[in-house]
DRENFIMAR-161183 format. One record per atom (N, C-alpha, C): residue in three letters; atom name; x, z, y. Coordinates in steps of 0.001 Angstrom, whole numbers. Layout:
> residuo,atomo,east,up,north
> ALA,CA,X,Z,Y
...
//
This chain:
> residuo,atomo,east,up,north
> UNK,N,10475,18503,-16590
> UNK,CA,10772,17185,-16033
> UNK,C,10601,17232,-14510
> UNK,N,11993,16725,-13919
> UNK,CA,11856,16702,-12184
> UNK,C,11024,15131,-11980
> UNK,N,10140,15259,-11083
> UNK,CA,9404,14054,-10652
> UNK,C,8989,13991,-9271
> UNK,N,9465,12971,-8573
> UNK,CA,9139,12949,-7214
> UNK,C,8854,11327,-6546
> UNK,N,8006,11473,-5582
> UNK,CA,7575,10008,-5204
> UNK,C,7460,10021,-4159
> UNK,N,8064,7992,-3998
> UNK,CA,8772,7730,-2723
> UNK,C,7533,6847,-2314
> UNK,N,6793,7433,-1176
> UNK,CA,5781,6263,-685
> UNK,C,5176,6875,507
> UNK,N,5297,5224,1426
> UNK,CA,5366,5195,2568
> UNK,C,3861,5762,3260
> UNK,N,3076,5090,2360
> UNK,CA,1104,5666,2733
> UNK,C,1270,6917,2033
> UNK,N,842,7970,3123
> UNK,CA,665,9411,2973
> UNK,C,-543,9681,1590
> UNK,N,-1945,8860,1830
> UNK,CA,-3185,9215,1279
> UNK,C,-2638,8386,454
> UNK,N,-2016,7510,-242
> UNK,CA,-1447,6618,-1251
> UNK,C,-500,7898,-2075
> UNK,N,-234,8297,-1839
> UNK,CA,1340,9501,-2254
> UNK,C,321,10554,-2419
> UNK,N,-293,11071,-2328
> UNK,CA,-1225,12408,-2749
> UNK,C,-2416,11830,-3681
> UNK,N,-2938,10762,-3694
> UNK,CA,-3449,9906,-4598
> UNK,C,-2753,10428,-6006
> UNK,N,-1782,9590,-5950
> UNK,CA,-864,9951,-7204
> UNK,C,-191,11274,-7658
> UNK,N,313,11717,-7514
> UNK,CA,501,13005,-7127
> UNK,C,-814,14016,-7947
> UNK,N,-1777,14028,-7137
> UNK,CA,-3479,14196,-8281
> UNK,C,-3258,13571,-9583
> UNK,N,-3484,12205,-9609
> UNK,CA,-3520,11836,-10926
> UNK,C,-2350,12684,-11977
> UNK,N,-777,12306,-10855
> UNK,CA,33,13074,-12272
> UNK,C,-444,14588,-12324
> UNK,N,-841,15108,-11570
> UNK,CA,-1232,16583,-12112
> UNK,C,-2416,16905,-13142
> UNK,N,-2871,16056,-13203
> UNK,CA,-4354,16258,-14298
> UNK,C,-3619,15478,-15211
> UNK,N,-2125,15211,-15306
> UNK,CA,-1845,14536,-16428
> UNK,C,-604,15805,-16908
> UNK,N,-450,16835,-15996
> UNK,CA,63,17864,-16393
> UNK,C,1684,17367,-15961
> UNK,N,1888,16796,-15224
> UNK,CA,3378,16402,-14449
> UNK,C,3218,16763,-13111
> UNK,N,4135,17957,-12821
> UNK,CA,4129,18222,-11524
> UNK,C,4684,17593,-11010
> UNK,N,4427,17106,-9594
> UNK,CA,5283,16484,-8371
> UNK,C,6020,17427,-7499
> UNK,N,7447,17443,-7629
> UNK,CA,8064,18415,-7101
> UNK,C,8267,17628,-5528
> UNK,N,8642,16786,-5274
> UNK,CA,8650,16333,-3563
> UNK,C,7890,14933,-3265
> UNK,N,7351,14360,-2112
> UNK,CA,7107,13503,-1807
> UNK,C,7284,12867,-594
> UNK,N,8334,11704,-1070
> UNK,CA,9113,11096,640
> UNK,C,8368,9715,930
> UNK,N,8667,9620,2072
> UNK,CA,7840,8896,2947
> UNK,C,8697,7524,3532
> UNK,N,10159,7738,3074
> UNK,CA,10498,6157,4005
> UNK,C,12239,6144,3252
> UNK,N,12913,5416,3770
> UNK,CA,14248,5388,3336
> UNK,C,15192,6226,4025
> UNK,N,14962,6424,4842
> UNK,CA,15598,7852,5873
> UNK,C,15432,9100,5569
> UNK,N,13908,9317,5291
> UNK,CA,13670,10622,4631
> UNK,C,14038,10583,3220
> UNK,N,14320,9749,2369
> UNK,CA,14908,9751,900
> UNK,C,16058,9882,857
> UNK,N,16999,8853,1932
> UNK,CA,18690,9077,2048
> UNK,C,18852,10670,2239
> UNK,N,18146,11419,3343
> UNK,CA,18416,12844,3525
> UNK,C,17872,13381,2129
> UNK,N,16870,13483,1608
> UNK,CA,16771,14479,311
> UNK,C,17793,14056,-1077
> UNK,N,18118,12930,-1207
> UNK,CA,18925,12756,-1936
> UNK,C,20486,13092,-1957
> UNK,N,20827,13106,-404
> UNK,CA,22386,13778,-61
> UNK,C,22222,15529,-632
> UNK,N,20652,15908,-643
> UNK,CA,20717,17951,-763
> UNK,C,20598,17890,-2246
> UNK,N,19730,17169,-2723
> UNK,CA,19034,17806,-3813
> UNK,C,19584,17091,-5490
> UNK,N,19509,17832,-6234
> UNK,CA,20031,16781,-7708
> UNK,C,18899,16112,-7988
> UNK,N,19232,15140,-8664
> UNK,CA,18527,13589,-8858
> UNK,C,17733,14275,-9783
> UNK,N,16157,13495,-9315
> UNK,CA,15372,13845,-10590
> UNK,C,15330,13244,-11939
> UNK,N,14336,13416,-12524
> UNK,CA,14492,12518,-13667
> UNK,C,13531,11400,-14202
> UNK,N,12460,11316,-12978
> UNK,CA,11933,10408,-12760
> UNK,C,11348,10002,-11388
> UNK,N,11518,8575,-10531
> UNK,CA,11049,8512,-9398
> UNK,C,9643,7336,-9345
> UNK,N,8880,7915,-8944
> UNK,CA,8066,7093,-8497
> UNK,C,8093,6207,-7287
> UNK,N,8419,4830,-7314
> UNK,CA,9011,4112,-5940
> UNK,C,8488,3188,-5626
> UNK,N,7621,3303,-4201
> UNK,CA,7489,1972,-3640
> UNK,C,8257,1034,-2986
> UNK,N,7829,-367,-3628
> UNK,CA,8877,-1002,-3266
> UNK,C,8990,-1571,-1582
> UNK,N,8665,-1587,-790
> UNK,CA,8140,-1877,703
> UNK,C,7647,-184,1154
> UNK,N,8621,-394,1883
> UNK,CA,8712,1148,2738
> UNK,C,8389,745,4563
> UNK,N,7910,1632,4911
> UNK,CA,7776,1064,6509
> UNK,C,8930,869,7270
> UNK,N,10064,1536,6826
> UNK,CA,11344,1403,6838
> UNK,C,12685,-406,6261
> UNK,N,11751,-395,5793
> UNK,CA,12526,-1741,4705
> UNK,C,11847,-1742,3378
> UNK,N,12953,-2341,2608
> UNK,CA,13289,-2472,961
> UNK,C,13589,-931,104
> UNK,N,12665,-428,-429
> UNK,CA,13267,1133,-1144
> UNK,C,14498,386,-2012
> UNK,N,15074,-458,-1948
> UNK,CA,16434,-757,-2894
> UNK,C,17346,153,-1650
> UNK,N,17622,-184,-1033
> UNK,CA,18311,654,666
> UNK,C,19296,1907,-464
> UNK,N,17586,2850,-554
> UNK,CA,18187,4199,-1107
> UNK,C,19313,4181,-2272
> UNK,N,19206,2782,-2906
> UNK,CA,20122,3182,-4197
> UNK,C,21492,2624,-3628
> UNK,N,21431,1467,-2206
> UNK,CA,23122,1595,-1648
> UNK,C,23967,2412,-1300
> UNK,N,23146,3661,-1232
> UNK,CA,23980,4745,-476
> UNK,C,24340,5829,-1950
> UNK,N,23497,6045,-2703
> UNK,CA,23613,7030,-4067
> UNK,C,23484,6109,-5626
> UNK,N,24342,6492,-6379
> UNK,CA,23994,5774,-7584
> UNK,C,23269,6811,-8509
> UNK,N,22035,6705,-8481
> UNK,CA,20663,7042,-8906
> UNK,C,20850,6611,-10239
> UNK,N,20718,7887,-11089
> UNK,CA,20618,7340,-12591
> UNK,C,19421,7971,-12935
> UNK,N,18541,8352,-11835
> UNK,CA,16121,8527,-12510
> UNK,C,16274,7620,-13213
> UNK,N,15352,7758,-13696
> UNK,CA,14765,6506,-14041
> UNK,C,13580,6377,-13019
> UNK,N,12711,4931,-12944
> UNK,CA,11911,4594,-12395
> UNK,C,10925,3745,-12563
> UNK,N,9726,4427,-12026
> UNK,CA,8501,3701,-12253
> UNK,C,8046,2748,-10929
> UNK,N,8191,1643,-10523
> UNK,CA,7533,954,-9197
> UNK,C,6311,629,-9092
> UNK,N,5681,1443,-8081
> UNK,CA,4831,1266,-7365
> UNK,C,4942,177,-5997
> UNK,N,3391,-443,-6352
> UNK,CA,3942,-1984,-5462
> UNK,C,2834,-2837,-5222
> UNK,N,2200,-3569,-4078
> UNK,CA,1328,-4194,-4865
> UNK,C,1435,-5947,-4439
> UNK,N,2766,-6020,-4494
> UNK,CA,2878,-7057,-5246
> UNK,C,2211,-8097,-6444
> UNK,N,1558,-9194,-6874
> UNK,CA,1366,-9480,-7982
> UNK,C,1621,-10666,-7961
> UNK,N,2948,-11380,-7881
> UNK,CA,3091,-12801,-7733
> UNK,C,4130,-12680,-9022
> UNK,N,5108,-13676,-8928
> UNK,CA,6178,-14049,-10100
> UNK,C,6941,-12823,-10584
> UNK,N,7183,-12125,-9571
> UNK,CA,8451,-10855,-9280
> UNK,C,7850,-9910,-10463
> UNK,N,6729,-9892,-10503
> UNK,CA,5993,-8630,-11691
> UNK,C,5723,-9455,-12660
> UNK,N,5840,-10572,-12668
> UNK,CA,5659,-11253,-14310
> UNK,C,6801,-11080,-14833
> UNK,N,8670,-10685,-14228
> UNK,CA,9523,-10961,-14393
> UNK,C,9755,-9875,-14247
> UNK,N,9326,-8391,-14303
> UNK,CA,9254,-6867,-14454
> UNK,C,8930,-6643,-15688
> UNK,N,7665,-7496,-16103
> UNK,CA,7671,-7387,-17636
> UNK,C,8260,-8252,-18887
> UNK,N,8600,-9088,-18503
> UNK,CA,9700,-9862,-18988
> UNK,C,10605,-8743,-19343
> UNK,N,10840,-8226,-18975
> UNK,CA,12287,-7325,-18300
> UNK,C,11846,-5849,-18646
> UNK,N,10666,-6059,-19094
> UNK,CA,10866,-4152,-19535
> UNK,C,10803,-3141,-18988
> UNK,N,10499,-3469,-17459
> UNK,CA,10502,-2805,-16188
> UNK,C,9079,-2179,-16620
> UNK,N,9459,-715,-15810
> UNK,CA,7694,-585,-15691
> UNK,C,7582,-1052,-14255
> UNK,N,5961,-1162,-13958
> UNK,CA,5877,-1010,-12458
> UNK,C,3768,-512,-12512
> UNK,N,3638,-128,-11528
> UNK,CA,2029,-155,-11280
> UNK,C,1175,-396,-10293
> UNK,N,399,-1460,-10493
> UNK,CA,66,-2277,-9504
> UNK,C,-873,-1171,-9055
> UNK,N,-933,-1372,-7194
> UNK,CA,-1963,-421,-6470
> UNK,C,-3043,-1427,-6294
> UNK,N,-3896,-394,-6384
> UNK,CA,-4454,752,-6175
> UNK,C,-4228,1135,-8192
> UNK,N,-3673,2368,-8515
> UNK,CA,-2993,2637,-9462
> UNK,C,-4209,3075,-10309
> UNK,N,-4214,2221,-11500
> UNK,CA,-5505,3125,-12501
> UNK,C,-4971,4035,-13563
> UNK,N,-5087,5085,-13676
> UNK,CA,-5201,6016,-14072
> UNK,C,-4433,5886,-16036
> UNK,N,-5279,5224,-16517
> UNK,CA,-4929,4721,-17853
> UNK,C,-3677,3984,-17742
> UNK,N,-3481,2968,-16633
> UNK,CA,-1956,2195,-16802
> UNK,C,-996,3144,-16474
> UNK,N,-1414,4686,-15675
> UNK,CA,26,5433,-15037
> UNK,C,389,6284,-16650
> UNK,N,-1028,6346,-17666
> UNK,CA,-374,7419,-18465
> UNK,C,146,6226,-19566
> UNK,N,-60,5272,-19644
> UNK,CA,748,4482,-20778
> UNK,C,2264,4333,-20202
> UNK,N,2567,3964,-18452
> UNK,CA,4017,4241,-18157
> UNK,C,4475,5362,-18393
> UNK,N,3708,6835,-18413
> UNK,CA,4387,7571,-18808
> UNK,C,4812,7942,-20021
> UNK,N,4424,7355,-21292
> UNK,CA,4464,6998,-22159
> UNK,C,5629,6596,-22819
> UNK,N,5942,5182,-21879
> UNK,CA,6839,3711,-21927
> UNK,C,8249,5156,-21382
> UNK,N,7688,5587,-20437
> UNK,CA,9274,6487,-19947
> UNK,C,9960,7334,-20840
> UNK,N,8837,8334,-21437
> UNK,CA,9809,9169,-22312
> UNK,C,9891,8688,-23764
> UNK,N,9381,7000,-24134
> UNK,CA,10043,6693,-25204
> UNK,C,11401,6236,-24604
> UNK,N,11630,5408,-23776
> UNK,CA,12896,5352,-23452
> UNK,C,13847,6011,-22816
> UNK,N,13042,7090,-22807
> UNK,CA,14389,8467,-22380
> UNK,C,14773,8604,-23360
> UNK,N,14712,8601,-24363
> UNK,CA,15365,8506,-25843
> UNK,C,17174,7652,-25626
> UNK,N,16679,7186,-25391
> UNK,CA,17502,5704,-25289
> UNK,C,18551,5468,-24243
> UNK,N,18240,6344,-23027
> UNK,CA,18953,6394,-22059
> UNK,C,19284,4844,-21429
> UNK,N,18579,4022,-21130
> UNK,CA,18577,2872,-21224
> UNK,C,19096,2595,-19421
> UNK,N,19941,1696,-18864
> UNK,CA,19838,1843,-17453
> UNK,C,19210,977,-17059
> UNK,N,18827,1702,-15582
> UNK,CA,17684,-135,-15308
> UNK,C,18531,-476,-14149
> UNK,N,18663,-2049,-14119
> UNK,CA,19691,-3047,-13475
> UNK,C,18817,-3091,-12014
> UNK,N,19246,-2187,-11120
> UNK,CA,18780,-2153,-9558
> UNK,C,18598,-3852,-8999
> UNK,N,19728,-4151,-9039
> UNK,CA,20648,-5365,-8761
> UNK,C,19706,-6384,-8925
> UNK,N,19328,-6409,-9963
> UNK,CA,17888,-7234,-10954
> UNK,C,16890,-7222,-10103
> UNK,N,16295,-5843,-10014
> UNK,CA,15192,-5913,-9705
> UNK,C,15279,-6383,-7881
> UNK,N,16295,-5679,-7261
> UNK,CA,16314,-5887,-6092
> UNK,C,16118,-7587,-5391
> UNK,N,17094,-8898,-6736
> UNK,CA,17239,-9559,-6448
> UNK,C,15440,-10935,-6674
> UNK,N,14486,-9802,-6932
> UNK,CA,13609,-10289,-7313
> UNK,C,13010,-10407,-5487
> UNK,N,12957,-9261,-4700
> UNK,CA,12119,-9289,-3572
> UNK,C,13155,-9486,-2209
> UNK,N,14319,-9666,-2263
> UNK,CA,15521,-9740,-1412
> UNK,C,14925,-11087,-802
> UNK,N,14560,-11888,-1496
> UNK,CA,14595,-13340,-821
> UNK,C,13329,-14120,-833
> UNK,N,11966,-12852,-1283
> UNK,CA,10804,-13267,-1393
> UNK,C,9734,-12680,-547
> UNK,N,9553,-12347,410
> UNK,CA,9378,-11355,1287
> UNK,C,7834,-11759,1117
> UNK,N,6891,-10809,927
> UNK,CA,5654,-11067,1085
> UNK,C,4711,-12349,1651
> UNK,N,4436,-12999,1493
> UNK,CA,3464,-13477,2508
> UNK,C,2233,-13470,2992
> UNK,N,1516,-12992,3927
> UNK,CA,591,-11991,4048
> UNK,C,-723,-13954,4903
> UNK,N,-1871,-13297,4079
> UNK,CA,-2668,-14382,4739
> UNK,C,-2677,-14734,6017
> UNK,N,-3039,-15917,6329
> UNK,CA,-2802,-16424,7725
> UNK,C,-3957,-16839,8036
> UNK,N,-5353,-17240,7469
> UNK,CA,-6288,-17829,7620
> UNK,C,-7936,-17362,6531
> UNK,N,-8613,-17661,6236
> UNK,CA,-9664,-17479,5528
> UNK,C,-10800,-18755,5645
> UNK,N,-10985,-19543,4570
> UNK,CA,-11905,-20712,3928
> UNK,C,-13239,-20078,4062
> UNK,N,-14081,-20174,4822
> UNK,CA,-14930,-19919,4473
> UNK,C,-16772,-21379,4420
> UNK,N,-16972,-21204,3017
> UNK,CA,-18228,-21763,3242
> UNK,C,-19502,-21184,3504
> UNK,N,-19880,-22367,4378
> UNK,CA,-21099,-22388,5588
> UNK,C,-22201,-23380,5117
> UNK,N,-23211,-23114,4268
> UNK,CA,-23838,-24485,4109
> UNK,C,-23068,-25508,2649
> UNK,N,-23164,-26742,3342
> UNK,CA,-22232,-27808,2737
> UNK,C,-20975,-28362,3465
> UNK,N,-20525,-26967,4588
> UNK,CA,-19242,-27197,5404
> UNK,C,-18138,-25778,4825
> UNK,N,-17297,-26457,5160
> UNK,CA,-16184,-24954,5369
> UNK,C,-15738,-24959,7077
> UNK,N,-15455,-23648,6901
> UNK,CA,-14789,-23383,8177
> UNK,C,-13556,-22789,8128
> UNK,N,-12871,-22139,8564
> UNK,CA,-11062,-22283,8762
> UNK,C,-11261,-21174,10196
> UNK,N,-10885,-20073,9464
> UNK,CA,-10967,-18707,10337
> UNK,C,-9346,-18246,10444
> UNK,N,-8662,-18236,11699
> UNK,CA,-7454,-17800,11202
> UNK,C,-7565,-15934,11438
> UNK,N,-6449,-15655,11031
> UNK,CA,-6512,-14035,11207
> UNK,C,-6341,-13523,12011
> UNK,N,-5796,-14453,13578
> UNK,CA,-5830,-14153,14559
> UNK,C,-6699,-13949,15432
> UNK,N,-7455,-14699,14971
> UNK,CA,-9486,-14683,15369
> UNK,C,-9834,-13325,14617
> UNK,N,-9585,-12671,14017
> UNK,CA,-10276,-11442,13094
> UNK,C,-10383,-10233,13918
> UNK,N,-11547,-9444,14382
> UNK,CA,-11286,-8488,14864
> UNK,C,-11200,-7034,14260
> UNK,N,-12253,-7298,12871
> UNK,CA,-12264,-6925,12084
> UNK,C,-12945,-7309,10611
> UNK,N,-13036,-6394,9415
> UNK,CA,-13650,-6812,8096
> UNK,C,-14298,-5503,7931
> UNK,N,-15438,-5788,7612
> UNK,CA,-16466,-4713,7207
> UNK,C,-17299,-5015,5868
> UNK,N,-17486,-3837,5463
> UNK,CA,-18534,-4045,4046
> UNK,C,-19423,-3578,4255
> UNK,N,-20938,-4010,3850
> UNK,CA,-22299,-3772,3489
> UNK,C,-23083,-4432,3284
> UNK,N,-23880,-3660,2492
> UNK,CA,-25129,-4240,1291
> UNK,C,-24460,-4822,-283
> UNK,N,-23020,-4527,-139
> UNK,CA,-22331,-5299,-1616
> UNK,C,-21482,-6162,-1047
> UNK,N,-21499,-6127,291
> UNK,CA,-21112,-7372,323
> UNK,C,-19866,-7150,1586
> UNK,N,-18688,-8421,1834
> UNK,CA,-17459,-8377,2940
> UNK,C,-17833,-8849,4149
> UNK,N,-17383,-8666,4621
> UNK,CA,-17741,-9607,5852
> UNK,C,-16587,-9533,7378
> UNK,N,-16320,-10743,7858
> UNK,CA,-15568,-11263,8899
> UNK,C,-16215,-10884,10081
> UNK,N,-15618,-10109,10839
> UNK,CA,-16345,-10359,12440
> UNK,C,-15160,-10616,13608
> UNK,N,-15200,-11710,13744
> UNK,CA,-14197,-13184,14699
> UNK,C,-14520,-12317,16546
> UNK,N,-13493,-12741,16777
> UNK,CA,-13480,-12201,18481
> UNK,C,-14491,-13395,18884
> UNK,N,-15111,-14271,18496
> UNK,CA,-16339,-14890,18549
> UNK,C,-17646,-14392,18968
> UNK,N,-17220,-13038,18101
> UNK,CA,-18622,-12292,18084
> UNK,C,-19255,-12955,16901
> UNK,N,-18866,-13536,15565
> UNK,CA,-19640,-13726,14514
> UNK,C,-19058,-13279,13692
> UNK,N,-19832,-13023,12406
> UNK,CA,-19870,-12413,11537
> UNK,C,-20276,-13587,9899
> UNK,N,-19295,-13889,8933
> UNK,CA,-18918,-14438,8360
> UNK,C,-18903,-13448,7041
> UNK,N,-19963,-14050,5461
> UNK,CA,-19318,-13211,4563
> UNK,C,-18481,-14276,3695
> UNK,N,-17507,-13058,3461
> UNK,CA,-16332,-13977,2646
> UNK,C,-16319,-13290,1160
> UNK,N,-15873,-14240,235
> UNK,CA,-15927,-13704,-1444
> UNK,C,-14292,-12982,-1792
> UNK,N,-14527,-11609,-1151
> UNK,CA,-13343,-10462,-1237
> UNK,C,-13672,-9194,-947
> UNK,N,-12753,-8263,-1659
> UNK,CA,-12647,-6897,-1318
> UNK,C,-12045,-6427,-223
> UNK,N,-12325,-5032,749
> UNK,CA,-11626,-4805,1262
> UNK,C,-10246,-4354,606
> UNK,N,-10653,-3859,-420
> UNK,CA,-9153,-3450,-1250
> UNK,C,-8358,-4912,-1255
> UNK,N,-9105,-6028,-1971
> UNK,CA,-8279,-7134,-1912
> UNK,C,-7098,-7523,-668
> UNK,N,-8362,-7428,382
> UNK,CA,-8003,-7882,1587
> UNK,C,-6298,-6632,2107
> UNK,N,-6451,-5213,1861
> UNK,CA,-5666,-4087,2223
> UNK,C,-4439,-4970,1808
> UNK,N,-4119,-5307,963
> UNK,CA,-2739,-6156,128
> UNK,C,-2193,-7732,258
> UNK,N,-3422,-8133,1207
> UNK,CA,-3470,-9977,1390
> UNK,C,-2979,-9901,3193
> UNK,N,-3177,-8799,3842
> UNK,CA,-2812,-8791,5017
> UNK,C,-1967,-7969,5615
> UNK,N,-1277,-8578,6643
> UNK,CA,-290,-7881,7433
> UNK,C,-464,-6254,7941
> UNK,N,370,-5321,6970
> UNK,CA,-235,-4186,7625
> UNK,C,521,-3958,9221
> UNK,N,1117,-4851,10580
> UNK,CA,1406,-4642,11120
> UNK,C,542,-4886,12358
> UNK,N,-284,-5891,11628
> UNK,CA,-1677,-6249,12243
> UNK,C,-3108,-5404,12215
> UNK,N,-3200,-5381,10921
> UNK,CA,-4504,-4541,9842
> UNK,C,-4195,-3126,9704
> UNK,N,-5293,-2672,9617
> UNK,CA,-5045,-843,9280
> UNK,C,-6405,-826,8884
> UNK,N,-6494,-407,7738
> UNK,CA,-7783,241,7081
> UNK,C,-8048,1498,7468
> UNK,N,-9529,1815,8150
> UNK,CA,-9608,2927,8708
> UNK,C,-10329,3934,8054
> UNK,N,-11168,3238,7252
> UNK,CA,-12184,4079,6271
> UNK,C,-12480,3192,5175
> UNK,N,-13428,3240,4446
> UNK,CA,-14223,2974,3244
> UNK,C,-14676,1521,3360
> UNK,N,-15539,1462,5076
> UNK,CA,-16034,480,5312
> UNK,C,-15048,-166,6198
> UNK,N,-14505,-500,6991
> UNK,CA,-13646,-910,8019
> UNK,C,-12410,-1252,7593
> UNK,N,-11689,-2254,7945
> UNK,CA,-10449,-2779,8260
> UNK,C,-10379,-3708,9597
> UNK,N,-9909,-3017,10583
> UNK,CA,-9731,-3017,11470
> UNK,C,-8213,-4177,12727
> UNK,N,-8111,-4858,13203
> UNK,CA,-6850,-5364,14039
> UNK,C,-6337,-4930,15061
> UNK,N,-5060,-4598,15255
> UNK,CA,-3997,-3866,16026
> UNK,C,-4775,-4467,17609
> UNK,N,-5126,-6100,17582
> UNK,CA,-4974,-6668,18697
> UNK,C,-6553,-6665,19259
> UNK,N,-7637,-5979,18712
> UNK,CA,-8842,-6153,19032
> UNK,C,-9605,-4559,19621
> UNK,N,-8693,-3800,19814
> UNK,CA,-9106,-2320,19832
> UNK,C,-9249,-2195,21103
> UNK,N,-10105,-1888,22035
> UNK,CA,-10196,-1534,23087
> UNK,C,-10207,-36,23510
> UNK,N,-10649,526,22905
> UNK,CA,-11006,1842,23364
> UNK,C,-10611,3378,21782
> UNK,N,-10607,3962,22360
> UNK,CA,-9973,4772,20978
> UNK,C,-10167,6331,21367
> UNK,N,-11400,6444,20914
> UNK,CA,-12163,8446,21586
> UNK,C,-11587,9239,20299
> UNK,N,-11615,10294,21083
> UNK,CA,-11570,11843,19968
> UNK,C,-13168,11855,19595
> UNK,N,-13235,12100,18259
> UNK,CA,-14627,12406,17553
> UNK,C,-14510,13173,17127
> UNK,N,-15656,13781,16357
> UNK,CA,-16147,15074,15639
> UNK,C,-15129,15010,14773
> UNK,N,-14794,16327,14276
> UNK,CA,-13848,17168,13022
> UNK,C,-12816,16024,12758
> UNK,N,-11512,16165,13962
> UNK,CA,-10654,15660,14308
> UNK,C,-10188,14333,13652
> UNK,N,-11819,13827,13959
> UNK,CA,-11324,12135,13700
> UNK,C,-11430,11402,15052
> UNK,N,-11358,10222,14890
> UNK,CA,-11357,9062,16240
> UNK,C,-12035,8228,16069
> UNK,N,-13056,7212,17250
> UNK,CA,-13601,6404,17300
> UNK,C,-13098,5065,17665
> UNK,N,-13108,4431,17467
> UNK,CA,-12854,3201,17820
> UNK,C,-13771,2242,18364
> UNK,N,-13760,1118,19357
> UNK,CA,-13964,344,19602
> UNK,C,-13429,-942,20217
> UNK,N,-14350,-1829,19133
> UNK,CA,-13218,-3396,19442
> UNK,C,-13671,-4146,20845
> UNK,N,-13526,-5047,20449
> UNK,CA,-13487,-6023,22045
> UNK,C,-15015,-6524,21978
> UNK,N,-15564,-6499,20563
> UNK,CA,-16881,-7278,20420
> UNK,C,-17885,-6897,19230
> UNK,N,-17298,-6064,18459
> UNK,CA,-17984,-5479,17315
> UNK,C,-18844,-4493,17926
> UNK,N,-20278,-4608,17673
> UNK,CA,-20843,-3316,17896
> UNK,C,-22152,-3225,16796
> UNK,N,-21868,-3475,15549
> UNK,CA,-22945,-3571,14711
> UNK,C,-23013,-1726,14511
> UNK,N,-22088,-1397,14234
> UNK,CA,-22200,-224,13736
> UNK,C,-20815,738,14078
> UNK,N,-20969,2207,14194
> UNK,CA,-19860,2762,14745
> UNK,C,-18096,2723,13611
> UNK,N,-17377,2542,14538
> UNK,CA,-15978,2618,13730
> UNK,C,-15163,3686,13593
> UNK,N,-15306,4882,12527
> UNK,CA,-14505,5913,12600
> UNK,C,-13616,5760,11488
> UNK,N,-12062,6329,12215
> UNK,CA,-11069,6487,11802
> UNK,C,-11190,8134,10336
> UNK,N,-11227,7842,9589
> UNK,CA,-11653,8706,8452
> UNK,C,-10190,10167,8848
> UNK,N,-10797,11074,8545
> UNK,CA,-9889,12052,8719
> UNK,C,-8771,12242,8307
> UNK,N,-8509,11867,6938
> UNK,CA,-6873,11513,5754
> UNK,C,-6386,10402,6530
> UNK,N,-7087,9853,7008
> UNK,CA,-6647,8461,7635
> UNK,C,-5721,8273,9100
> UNK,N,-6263,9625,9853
> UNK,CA,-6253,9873,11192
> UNK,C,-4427,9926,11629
> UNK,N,-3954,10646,10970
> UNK,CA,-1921,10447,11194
> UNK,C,-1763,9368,10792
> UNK,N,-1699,9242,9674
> UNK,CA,-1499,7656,9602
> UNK,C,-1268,6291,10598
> UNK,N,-2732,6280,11304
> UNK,CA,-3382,5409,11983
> UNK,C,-2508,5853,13167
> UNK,N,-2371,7076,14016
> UNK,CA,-1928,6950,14905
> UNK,C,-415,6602,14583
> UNK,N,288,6899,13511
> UNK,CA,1967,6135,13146
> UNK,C,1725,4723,13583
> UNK,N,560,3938,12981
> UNK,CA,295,2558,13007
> UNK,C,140,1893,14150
> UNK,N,-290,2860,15273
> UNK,CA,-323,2291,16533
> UNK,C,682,2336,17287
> UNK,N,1804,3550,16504
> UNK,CA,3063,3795,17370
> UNK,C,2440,4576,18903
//
């Protein structure tokens, strides 16, 4: 079985990639945007299954199927979870919500080669017309209670989000520090990655709050914001290309 996956986060795409190999499915290529997919798809014969995210840094991964009529089949990767994936399973679609668990990728693989049986086609058109006119909407603000008050943090105030002791926490170009009831994982999927970049484990970080940006030990980078100084901000090493794509 040819298998190859289309996704735009590098450490997201080798993620998976692991999992299918301890599931004994090799990953023969892994593309990164709609440009680099249009070119491997003009050389190479179609596999027979693609792993596809749907939001490419590029656009819509629908793009790739205007130019080639792709008869993979396909599994979407996405992390989407609004109407569009209630109406994937409606529909018979697979898809797998990220951060991808392990048990849901081997039951899609499952769902695939019973319906390779079947040769069944899946309606691009369909699915495309699910996110064509629904475009993400990425948080704009954060509720937070204070006491017996709320407060009203927008994300433009955010310099960054940090975790410790169990716990999230807001730190506002204020210079305060706010805990809010979320994950950073939550948060990775609720916000603009044109703004946000997760830098490590602990950190999620804003495009517009970075002041300073050193070479550190075993070719990672430091960061510093405009007002955060609880604790140091390193750019994690898997993380490090990435991050500099993100800054352009």
């Amino acid at each position: 079985m040819k298998v190859i996956i289309i996704e735009d986060e590098k450490p997201a795409a080798r993620l998976l990639k692991r999992k299918l190999e301890k599931l004994n499915i090799p990953v023969n290529e892994m593309l990164h945007s709609i440009e680099e997919s249009i070119g491997w798809f003009s050389k190479n014969e179609h596999p027979d299954l693609i792993f596809l995210d749907i939001q490419l840094s590029d656009g819509l991964s629908f793009e790739i199927f205007d130019k080639f009529s792709i008869k993979s089949a396909v599994i979407f990767t996405t992390a989407y979870d609004e109407y569009a994936l209630r109406a994937f399973k409606l529909n018979s679609i697979d898809y797998l919500l990220k951060p991808i668990d392990e048990k849901e990728l081997e039951e899609a693989l499952s769902k695939y080669k019973e319906r390779a049986q079947s040769k069944t086609a899946l309606d691009i058109n369909w699915v495309r017309s699910m996110f064509d006119h629904n475009e993400k909407n990425y948080k704009e603000r954060f509720s937070i209670k204070i006491g017996q008050q709320l407060k009203i943090v927008n994300t433009s105030e955010v310099e960054c989000f940090f975790s410790e002791n169990k716990g999230t926490y807001i730190h506002t170009a204020q210079n305060r520090d706010y805990l809010i009831d979320a994950t950073l994982e939550q948060l990775e999927d609720e916000l603009s990655p044109k703004e946000f970049f997760r830098v490590s484990r602990k950190f999620i970080i804003s495009l517009g709050a970075i002041r300073e940006i050193l070479v550190h030990s075993n070719s990672r980078l430091k960061i510093k914001l405009n007002t955060y100084k609880n604790d140091e901000i390193i750019v994690s090493r898997e993380r490090v290309s990435d991050f500099k794509n993100w800054i352009g």
